[in-house]
C-alpha positions in Angstrom: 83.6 103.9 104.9 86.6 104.5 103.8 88.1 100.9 104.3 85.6 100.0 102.3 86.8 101.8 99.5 90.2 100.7 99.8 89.5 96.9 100.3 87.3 97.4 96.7 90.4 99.3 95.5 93.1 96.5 96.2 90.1 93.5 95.3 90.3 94.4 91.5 94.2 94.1 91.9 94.4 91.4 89.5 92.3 93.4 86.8 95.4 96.0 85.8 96.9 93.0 84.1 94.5 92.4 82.0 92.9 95.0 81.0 96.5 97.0 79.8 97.5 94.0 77.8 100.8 94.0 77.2 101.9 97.5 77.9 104.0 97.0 81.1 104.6 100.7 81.7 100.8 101.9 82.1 101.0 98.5 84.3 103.8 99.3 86.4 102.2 103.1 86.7 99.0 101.7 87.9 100.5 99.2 90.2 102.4 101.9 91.7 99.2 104.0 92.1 97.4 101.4 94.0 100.1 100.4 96.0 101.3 104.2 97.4 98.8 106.3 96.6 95.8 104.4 97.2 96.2 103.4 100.9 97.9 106.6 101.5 95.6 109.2 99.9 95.1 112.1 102.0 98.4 110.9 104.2 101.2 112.9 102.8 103.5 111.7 105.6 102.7 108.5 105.1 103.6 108.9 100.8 106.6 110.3 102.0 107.6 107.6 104.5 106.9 105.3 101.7 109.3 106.9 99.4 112.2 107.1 102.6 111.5 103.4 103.1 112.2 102.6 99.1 115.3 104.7 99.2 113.8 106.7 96.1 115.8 110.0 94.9 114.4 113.3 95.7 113.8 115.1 92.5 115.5 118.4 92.7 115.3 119.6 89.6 112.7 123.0 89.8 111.5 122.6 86.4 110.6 118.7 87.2 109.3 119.7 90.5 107.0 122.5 88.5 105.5 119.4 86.6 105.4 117.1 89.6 104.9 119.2 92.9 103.3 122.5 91.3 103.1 125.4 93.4 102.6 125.4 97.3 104.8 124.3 99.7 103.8 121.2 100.9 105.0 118.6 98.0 107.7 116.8 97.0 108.8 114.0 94.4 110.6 111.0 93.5 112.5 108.8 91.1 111.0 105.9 91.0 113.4 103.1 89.5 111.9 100.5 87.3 113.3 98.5 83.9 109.9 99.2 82.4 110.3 102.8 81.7 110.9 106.5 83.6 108.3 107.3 86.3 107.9 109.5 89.6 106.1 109.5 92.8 105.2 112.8 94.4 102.7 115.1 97.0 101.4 117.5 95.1 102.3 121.5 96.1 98.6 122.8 97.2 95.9 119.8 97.7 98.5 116.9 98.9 97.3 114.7 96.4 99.3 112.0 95.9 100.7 111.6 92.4 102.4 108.5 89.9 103.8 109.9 86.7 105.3 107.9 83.3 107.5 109.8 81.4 105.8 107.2 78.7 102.9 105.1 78.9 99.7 104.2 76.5 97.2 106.8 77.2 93.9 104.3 76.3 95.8 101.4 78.8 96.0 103.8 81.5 92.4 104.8 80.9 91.5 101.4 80.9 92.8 100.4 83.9 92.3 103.7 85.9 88.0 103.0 84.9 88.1 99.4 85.8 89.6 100.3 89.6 87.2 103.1 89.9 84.3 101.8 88.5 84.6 98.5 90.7 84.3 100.5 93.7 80.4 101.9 93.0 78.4 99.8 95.2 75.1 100.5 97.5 76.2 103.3 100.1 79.0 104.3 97.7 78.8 107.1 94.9 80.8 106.9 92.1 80.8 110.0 89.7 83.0 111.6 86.7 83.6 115.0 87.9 85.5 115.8 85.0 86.0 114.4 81.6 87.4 116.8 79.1 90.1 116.6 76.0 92.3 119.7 75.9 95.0 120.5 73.6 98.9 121.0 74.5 101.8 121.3 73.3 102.0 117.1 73.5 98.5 116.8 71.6 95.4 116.7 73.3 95.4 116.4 77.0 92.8 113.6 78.5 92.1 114.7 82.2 89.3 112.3 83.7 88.2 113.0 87.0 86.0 110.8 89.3 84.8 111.6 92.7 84.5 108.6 95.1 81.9 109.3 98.4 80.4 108.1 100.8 76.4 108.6 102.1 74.6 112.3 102.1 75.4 112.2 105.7 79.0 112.2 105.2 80.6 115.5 104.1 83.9 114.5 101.8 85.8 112.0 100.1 87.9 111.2 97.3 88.8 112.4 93.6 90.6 110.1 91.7 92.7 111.8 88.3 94.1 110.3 85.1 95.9 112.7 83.1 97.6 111.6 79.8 99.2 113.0 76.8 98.0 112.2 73.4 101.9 112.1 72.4 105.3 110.8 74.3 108.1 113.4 74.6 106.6 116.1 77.4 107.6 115.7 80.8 105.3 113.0 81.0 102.3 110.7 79.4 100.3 109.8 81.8 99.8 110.7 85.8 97.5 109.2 88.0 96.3 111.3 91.2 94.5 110.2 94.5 92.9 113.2 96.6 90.9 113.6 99.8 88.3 116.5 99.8 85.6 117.5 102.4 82.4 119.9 101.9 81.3 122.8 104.1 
């Protein structure tokens, strides 16, 4: 089941274009998102060996890695280059999600592109659901955290949560984060 869910993942790979328009940062945060977190999600070795293989700087920092790892001591984060804009890569402290982040990004791009991947996945045998969709406010205006939860048949006991986080305003630590997660149910 669940290469079914990653080959519907990667098959709307041409959609990110288009649906962002012309903002090549919520682009290039997507793109990274399906290329690292997507075929890794629930594979923290695997993020990191990604990362090693890219040659991408450990974030040291401890406030950054408050933003980007949070607490538990199983994460980690990276730099991630690009001419388009700031962004990290990282395994997040408790759950081992893996995590994209853009220090700047539009939030309704990101939102577009982050529904069109998930919503291209709901098929027969595959249940698509918002967990969460709630506007909260921050110091960097209201905070958009949209949640969807990507299973499988009753028979099967887990799957996926997919998060977009962004920022109504630029200037926090970031705008916009994308998160991939594995869960399971007693």
């Amino acid at each position: 089941m669940r290469r079914v869910w990653l080959i519907a993942l990667f098959a709307v790979v041409v959609l990110p274009r288009s649906a962002a328009g012309g903002d090549s940062s919520a682009n290039f945060l997507v793109k990274l998102f399906m290329d690292v977190c997507i075929p890794n999600v629930g594979a923290p070795q695997k993020v990191r060996a990604w990362a090693e293989e890219h040659r991408l700087q450990e974030i040291t920092n401890p406030i950054a890695l408050d933003v980007f790892v949070g607490p538990g001591g199983k994460g980690g984060a990276w730099a991630v280059p690009s001419s388009v804009g700031s962004f990290a890569l990282s395994i997040r402290g408790r759950t081992e999600a893996c995590a994209v982040w853009a220090r700047a990004a539009n939030p309704p791009a990101v939102e577009a592109l982050f529904r069109t991947i998930l919503e291209a996945v709901s098929r027969p045998g595959v249940d698509v659901s918002i967990e969460k969709d709630s506007h909260d406010q921050s110091p960097s205006g209201t905070i958009h955290t949209l949640i969807y939860r990507v299973s499988g048949t009753e028979k099967q006991r887990g799957g996926f949560l997919y998060t977009m986080q962004t920022a109504e305003h630029a200037g926090g630590p970031f705008q916009a984060s994308v998160q991939a997660a594995r869960f399971s149910t007693p």
